[in-house]
C-alpha positions as CSV (number, residue, x, y, z in Angstrom):
1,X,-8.9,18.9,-5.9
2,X,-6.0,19.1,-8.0
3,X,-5.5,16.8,-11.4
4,X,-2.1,14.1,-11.0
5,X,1.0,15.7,-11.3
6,X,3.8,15.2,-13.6
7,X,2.0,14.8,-16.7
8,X,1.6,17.4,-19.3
9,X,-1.3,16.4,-21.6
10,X,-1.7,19.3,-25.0
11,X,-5.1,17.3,-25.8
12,X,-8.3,18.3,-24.5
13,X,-12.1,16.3,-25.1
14,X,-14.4,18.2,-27.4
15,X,-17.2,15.7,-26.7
16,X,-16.8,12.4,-28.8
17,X,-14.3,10.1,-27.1
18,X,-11.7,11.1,-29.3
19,X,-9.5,13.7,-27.9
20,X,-8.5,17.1,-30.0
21,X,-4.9,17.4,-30.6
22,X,-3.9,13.6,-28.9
23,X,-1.9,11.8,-31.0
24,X,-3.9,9.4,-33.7
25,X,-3.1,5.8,-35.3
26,X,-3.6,5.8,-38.8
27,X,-7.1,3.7,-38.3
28,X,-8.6,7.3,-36.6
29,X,-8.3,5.2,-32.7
30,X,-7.0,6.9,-29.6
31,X,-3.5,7.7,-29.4
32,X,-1.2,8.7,-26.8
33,X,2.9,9.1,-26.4
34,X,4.8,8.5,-23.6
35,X,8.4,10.2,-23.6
36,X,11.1,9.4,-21.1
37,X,14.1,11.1,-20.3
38,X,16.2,8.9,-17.8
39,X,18.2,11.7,-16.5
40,X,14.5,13.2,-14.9
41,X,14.9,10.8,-11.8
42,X,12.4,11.5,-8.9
43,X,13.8,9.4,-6.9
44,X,14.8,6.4,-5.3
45,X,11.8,3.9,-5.1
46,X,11.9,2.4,-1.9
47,X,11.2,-1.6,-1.8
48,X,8.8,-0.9,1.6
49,X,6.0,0.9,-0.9
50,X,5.4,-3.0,-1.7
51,X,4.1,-3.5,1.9
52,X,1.2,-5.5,3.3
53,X,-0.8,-5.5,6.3
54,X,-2.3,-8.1,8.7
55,X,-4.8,-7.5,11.3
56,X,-6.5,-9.4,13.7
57,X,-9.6,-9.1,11.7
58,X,-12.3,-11.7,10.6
59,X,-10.3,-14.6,9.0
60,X,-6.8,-12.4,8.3
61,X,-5.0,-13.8,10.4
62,X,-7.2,-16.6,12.5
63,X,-8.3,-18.5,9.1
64,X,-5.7,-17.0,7.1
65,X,-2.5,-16.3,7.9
66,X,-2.4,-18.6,10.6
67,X,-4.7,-22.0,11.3
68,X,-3.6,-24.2,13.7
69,X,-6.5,-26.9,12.8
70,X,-6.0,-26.4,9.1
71,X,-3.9,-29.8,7.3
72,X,-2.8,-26.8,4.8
73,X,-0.9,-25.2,7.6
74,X,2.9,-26.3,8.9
75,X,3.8,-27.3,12.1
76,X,4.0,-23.6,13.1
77,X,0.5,-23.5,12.7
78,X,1.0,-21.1,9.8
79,X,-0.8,-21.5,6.1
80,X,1.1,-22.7,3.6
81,X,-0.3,-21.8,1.1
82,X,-0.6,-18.1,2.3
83,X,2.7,-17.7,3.1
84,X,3.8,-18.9,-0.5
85,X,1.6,-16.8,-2.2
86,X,3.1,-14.0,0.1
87,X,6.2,-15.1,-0.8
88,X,5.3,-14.6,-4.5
89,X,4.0,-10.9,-3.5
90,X,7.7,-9.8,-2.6
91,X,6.7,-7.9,0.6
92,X,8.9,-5.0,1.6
93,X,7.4,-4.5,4.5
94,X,4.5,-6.3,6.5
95,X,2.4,-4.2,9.6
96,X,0.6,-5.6,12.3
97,X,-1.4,-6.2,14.7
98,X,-3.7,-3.4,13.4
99,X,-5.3,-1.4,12.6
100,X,-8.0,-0.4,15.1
101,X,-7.5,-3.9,16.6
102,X,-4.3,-2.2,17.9
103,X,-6.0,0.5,19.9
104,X,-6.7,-2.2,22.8
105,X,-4.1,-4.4,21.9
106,X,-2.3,-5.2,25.2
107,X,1.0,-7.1,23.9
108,X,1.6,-9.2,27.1
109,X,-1.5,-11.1,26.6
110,X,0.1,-12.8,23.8
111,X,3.7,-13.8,24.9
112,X,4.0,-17.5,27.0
113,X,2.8,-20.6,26.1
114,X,-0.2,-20.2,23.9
115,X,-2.7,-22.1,25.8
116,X,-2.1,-20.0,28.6
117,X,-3.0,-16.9,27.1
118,X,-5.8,-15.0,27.7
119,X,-8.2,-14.5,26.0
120,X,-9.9,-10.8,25.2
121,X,-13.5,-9.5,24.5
122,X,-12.3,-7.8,21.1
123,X,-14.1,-4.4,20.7
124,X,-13.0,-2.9,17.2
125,X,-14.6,-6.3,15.5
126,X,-17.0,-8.3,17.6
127,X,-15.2,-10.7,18.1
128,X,-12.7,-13.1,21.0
129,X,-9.0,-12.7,20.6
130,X,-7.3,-15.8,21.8
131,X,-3.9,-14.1,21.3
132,X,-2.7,-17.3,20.0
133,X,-1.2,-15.2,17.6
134,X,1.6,-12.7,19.1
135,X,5.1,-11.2,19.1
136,X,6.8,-14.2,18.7
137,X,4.5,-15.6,16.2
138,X,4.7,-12.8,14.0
139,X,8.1,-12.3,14.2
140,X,8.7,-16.1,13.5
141,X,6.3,-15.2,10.3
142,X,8.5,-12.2,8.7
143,X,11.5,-14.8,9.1
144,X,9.9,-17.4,6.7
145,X,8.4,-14.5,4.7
146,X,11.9,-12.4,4.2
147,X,9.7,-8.9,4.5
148,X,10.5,-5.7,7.1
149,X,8.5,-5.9,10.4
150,X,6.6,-3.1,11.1
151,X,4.8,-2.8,14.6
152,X,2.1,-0.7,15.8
153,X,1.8,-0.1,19.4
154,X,-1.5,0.5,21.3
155,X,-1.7,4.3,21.7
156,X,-5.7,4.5,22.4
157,X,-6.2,2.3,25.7
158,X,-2.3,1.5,25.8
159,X,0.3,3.4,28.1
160,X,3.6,5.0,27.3
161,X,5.3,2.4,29.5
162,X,3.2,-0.4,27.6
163,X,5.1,1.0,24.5
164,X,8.5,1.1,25.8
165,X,8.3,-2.2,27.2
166,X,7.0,-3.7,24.1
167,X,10.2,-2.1,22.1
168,X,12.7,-3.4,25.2
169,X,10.8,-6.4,25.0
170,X,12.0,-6.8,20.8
171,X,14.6,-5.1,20.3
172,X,17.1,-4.6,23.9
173,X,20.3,-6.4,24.5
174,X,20.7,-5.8,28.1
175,X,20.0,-7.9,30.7
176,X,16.5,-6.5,32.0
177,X,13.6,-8.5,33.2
178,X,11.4,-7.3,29.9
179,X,14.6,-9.2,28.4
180,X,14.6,-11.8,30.7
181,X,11.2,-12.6,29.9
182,X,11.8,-12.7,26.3
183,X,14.4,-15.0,26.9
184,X,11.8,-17.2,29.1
185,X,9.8,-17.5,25.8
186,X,12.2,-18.5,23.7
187,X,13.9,-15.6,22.0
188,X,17.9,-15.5,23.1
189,X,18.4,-12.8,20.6
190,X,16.7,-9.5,20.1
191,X,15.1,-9.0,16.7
192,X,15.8,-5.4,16.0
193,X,12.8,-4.4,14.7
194,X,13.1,-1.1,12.9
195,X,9.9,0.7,12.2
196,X,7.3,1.5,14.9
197,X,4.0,3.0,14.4
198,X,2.3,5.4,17.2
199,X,-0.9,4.4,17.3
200,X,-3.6,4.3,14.7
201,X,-5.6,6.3,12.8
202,X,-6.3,8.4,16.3
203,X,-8.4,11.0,14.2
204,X,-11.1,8.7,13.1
205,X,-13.6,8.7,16.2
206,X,-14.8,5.1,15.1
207,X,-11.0,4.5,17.4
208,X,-10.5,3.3,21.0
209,X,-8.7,6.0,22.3
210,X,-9.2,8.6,20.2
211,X,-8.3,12.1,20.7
212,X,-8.2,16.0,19.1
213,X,-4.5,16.6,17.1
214,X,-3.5,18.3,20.2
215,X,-4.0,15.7,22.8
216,X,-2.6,13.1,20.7
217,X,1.0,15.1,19.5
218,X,1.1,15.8,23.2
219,X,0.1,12.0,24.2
220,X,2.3,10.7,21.2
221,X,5.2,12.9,22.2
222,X,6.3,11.0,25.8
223,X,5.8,7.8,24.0
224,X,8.2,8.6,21.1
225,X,10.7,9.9,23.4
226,X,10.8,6.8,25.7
227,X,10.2,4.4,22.8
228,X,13.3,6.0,20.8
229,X,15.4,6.6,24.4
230,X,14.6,2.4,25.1
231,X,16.6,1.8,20.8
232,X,18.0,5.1,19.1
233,X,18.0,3.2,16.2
234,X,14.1,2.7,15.2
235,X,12.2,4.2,13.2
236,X,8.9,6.2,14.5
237,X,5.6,6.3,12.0
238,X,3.4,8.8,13.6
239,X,-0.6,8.8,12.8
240,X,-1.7,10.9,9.8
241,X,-5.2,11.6,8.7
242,X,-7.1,8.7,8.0
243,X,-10.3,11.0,8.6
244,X,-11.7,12.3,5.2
245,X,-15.3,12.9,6.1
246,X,-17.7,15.9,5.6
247,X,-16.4,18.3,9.1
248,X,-13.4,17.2,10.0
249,X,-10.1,19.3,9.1
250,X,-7.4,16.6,7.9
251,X,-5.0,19.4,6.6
252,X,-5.2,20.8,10.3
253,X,-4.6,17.4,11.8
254,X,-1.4,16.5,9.7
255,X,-0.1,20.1,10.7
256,X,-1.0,19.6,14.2
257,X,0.5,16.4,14.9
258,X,3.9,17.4,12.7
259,X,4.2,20.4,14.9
260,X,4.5,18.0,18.1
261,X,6.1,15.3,16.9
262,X,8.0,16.5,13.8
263,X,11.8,15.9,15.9
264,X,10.8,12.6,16.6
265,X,9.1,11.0,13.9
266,X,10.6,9.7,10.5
267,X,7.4,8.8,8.6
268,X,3.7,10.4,8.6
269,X,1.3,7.8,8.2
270,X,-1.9,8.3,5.9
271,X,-4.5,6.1,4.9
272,X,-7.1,5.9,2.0
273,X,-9.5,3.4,1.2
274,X,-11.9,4.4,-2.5
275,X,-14.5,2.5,-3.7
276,X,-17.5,2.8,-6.6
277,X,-20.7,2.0,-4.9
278,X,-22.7,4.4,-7.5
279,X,-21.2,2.0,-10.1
280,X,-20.0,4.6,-12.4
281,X,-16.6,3.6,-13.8
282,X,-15.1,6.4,-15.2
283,X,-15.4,7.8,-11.7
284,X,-13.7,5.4,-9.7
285,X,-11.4,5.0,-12.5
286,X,-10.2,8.6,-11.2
287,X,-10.0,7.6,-7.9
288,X,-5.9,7.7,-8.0
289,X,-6.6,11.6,-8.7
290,X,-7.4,12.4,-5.1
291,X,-4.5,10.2,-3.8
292,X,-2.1,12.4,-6.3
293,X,-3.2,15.4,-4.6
294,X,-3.1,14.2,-1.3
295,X,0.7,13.4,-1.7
296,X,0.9,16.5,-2.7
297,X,-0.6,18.4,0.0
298,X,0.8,16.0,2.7
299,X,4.2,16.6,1.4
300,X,3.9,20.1,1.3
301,X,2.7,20.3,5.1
302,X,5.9,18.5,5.9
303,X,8.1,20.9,3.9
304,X,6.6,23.6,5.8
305,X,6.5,21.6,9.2
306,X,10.3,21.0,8.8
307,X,11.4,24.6,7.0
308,X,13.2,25.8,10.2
309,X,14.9,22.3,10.6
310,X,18.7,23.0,9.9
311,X,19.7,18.8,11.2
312,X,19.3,17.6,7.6
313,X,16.6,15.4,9.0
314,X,13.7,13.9,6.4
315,X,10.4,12.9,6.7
316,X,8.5,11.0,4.6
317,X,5.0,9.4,4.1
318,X,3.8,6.1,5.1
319,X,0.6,5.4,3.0
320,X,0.0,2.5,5.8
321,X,-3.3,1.7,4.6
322,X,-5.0,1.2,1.0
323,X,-7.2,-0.2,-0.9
324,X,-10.6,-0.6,-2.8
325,X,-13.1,-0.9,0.2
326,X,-17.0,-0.3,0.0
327,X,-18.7,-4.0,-0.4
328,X,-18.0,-5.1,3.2
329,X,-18.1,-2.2,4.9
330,X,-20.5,-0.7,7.5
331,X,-21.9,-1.2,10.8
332,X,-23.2,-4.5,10.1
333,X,-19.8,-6.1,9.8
334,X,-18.8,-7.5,13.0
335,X,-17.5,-11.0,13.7
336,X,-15.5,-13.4,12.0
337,X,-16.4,-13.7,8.1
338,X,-16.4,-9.5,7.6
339,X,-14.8,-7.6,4.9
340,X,-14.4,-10.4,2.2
341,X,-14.7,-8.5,-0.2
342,X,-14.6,-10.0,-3.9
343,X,-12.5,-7.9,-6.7
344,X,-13.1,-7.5,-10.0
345,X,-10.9,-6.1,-12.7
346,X,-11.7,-2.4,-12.3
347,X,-10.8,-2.9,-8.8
348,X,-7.5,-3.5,-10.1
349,X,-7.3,-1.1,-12.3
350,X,-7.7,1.1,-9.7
351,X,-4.7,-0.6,-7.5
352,X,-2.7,-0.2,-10.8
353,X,-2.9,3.8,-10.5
354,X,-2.5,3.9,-6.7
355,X,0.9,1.7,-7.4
356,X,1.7,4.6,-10.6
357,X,1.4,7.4,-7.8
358,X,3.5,5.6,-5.1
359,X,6.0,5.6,-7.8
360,X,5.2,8.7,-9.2
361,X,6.0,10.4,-5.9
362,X,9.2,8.2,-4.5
363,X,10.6,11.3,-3.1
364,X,8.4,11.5,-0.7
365,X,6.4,8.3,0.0
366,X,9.0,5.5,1.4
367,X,6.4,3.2,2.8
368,X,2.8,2.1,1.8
369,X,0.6,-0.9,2.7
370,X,-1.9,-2.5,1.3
371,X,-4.4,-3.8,3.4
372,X,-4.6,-6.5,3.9
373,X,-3.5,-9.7,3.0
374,X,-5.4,-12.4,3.1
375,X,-9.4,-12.8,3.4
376,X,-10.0,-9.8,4.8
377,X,-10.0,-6.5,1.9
378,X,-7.1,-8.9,0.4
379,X,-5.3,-10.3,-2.8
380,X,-5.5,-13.6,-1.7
381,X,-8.8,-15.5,-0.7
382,X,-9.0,-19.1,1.7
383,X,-10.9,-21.7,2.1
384,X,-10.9,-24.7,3.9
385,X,-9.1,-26.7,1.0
386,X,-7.4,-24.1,-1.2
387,X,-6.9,-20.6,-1.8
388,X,-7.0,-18.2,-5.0
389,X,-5.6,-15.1,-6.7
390,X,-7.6,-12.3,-6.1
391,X,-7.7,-9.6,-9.3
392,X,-5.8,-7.3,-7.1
393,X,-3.0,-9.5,-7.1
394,X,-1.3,-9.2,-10.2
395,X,-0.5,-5.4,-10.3
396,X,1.0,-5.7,-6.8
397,X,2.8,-8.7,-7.5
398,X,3.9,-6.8,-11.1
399,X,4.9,-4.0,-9.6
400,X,7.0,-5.0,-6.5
401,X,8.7,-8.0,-8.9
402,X,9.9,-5.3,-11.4
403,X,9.7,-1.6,-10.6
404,X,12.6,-0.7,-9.0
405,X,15.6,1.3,-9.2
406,X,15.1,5.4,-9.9
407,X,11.8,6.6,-10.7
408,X,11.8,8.5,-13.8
409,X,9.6,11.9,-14.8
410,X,7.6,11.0,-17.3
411,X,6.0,13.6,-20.0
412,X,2.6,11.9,-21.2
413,X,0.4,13.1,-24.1
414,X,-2.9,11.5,-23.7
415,X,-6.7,12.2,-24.4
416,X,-8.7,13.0,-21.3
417,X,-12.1,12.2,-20.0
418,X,-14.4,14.9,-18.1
419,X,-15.2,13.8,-14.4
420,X,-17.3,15.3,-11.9
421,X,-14.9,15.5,-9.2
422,X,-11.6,16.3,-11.3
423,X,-11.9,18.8,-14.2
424,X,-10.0,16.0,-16.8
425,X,-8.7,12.9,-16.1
426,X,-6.1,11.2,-18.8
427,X,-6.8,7.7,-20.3
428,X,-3.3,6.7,-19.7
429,X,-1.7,6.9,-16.5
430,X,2.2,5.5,-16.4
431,X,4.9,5.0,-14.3
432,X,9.1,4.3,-14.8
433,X,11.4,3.1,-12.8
434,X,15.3,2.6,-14.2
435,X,17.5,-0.3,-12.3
436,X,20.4,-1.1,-13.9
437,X,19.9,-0.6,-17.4
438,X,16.8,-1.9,-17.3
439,X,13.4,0.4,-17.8
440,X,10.0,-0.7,-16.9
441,X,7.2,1.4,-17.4
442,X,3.5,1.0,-16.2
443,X,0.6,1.7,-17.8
444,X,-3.4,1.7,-17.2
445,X,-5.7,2.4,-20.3
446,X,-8.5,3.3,-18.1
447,X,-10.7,3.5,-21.8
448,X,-13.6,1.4,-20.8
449,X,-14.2,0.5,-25.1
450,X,-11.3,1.3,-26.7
451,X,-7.5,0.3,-27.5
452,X,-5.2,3.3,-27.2
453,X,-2.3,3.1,-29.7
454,X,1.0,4.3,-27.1
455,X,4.3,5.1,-28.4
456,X,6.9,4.9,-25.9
457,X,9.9,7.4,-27.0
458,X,13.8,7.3,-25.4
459,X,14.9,11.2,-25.2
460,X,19.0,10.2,-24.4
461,X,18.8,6.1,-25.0
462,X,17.7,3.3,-26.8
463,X,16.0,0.1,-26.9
464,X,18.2,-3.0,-27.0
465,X,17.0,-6.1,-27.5
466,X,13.4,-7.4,-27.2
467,X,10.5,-5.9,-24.7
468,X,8.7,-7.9,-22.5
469,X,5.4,-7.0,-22.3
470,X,2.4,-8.6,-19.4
471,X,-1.0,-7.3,-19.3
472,X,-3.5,-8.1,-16.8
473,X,-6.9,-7.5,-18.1
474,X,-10.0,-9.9,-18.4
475,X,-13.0,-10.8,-20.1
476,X,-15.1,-7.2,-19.2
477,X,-14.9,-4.7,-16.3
478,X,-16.8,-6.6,-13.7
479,X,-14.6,-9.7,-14.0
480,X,-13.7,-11.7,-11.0
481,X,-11.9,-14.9,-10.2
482,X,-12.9,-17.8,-7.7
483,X,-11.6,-20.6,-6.7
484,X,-10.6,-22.9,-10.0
485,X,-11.7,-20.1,-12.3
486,X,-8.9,-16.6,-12.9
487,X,-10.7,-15.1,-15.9
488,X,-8.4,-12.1,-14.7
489,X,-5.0,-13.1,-14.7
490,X,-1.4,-11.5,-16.4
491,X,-0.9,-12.7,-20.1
492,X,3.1,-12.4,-21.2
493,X,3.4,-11.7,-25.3
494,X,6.9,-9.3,-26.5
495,X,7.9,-7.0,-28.7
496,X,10.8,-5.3,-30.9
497,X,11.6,-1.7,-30.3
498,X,12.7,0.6,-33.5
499,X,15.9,2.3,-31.9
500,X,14.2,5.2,-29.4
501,X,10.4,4.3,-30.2
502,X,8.4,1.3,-29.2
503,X,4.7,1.3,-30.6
504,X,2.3,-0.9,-28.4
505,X,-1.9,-1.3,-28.4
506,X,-2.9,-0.6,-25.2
507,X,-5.8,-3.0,-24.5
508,X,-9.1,-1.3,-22.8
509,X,-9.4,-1.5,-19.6
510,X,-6.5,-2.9,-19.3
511,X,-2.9,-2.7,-17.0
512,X,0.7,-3.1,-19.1
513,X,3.9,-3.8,-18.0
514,X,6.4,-3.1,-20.6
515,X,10.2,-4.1,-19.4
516,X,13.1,-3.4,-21.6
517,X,16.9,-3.1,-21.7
518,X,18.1,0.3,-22.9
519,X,21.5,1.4,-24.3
């Protein structure tokens, strides 16, 4: 697989830690330089690659989200704690109900009066759905929340019609008896909900309903076209590869389901969960390597999907689904307390460099969620009295506060580590983005031992003022938090630019946020 893109690094390893030719401090540590050119825009960074996920799925959303028993929760039945520290996320987007969940999620069985709703032997997790949770309370949700609804229909054991309806249901003005009956339930007005997903992850065979690239662009095909005939005006995220293992062909899936569905669709979802269960940091400290070139390849099927395409039309990449995910993960996770996993502070490293590459590539990716948000593979953990800040938090929080605006090239000089799945891997790895005057520029020291003295350089501004500098970081690499203890947390200090440069000691194993006004 390729190295990331975009950088241009004239330093190579010779064997000691120091790198030959990378810029040095005057004390013999690492050095690096970061120059930025504001007229080298990528592109426009799109809010929705700040997204979240919830799922019905162990205590995400029953014992998270939403707890009708809990005296935390409001009348609503929703947590309110949750929904603050939500709040604090700034989510551009929000998906549900799943996930594989969604692959025998039958929407009517959670419309009407909750306690007459059915309730469903739930086959992705082992569990009972009460579908006390539905449309309307979701959609109540992304109203207190102020994010983008994003819903994904059931394409595994669901019907075309079942799609339609549930879009006519949402989202139609006329007087029909799906609208009727939403009407019956309490919602006068339709809600207009924008982006639709078709189905999920319908490669992965682990999926009720899952099918070869072929039936599904054929299968996905009728649905788009009655879903987008039922509201012109939404937006259709069709089902990448999620399907990385040894055998299958995820290249040939993408290109299969883009040849289908490619005048229909206006995202391409992908998903991508990395982990470090050999416990070898450097490794997983790479892991935003493979995403780079997966962008990259992705993007390049659609270029060549939509070559003959003379409408003007654009397609872009949903990266629906990410995360660090390998703790609670495997057959033996079933029920209702699965996937809880507990981060540490290389864990959000590692979320720090997936969020660089989202930016990094704003051309192309418009839409990416985290999964998930609460409890379950989540920045936020529960318990019956309280909740904390998982590590994983802060960079999304960081990020989607502050970087937005135009993306910006960067060039980056750094020294670079050997790694056995990527040829050389660069301590540093950045963003920018440029809003209104305003540069902010991300950076991960992955250097497990050592500081790495950065200089920032302006090619056509300058610094004004004062720079505002937070790093997250933490006592050592396998730091966590827990309830009434965030050893991992963001620490605000600044600093004073000289005209073009700004000098700044990158902590190890560290993430920076640097945020400055340029003239």
């Amino acid at each position: 697989m390729a190295g990331i893109t975009r950088r241009t690094f004239a330093a190579t390893l010779a064997g000691a830690p120091l790198a030959l030719g990378a810029p040095q401090s005057t004390q013999g540590s690492l050095g690096a330089r970061v120059k930025i050119d504001t007229e080298r825009v990528i592109g426009d960074i799109d809010p929705k690659i700040y997204g979240n996920f919830i799922e019905h799925l162990g205590r995400c959303i029953d014992g998270g989200v939403f707890d009708e028993k809990s005296p935390l929760s409001d009348s609503h039945g929703f947590r309110k704690d949750v929904l603050q520290g939500a709040k604090d996320l700034n989510v551009g987007i929000l998906r549900w109900p799943g996930g594989n969940f969604s692959s025998n999620y039958h929407w009517m069985d959670g419309i009407g009066p909750r306690d007459n709703r059915p309730p469903r032997l739930e086959m992705a997790w082992g569990t009972v759905e009460g579908n006390r949770f539905g449309t309307h309370e979701f959609l109540d949700y992304i109203g207190l929340l102020g994010a983008e609804p994003y819903i994904c229909a059931n394409l595994g054991t669901g019907s075309w019609t079942e799609a339609q309806q549930w879009v006519e249901y949402v989202n139609s003005s006329e007087d029909t008896e799906m609208t009727r009956l939403r009407k019956k339930n309490g919602r006068q007005q339709p809600w207009k909900v924008k982006y639709w997903g078709l189905g999920n992850e319908m490669d992965g065979p682990w999926q009720m309903g899952h099918r070869t690239a072929e039936d599904y662009g054929k299968f996905a095909l009728e649905a788009a076209k009655l879903m987008k005939w039922t509201d012109p005006d939404i937006r259709l995220i069709a089902a990448g590869s999620s399907n990385f293992r040894t055998g299958s062909d995820w290249i040939d899936w993408n290109r299969t389901v883009l040849n289908y569905l490619k005048s229909h669709i206006d995202y391409l979802s992908i998903h991508l969960y990395v982990g470090n269960p050999e416990n070898d940091y450097y490794n997983f400290l790479a892991s935003s390597c493979e995403l780079n070139d997966k962008i990259q390849t992705t993007e390049g099927l659609i270029r060549a999907a939509m070559d003959n395409d003379r409408s003007g039309r654009k397609l872009y990449i949903a990266w629906d689904e990410w995360n660090v995910w390998y703790r609670a993960r495997g057959d033996a996770q079933r029920g209702r307390r699965i996937l809880e996993e507990r981060y540490n502070l290389e864990d959000a490293l590692v979320v720090a460099t997936f969020l660089n590459a989202f930016v990094n590539h704003a051309h192309i990716v418009k839409i990416a969620n985290m999964a998930q948000l609460v409890n379950v593979i989540a920045p936020m953990f529960t318990n019956d009295k309280g909740m904390f800040l998982q590590t994983i938090y802060f960079p999304l929080q960081l990020f989607a506060k502050n970087s937005r605006g135009k993306a910006l090239e960067l060039f980056v000089e750094s020294p670079k580590y050997k790694n056995p799945r990527f040829t050389e891997v660069p301590y540093i790895d950045a963003s920018a983005a440029l809003d209104n005057g305003t540069l902010v520029i991300n950076v991960v020291n992955r250097h497990r031992d050592q500081p790495i003295d950065a200089t920032f350089e302006l090619e056509d501004k300058e610094f004004a003022g004062p720079v505002e500098i937070v790093e997250v970081n933490g006592p050592d690499i396998k730091a966590q938090n827990d309830f009434g203890a965030s050893v991992v947390r963001p620490a605000a200090r600044s600093a004073k630019a000289d005209g073009r440069s700004l000098h700044c000691a990158l902590a190890p194993h560290s993430y920076t946020l640097l945020k400055a006004k340029l003239a």
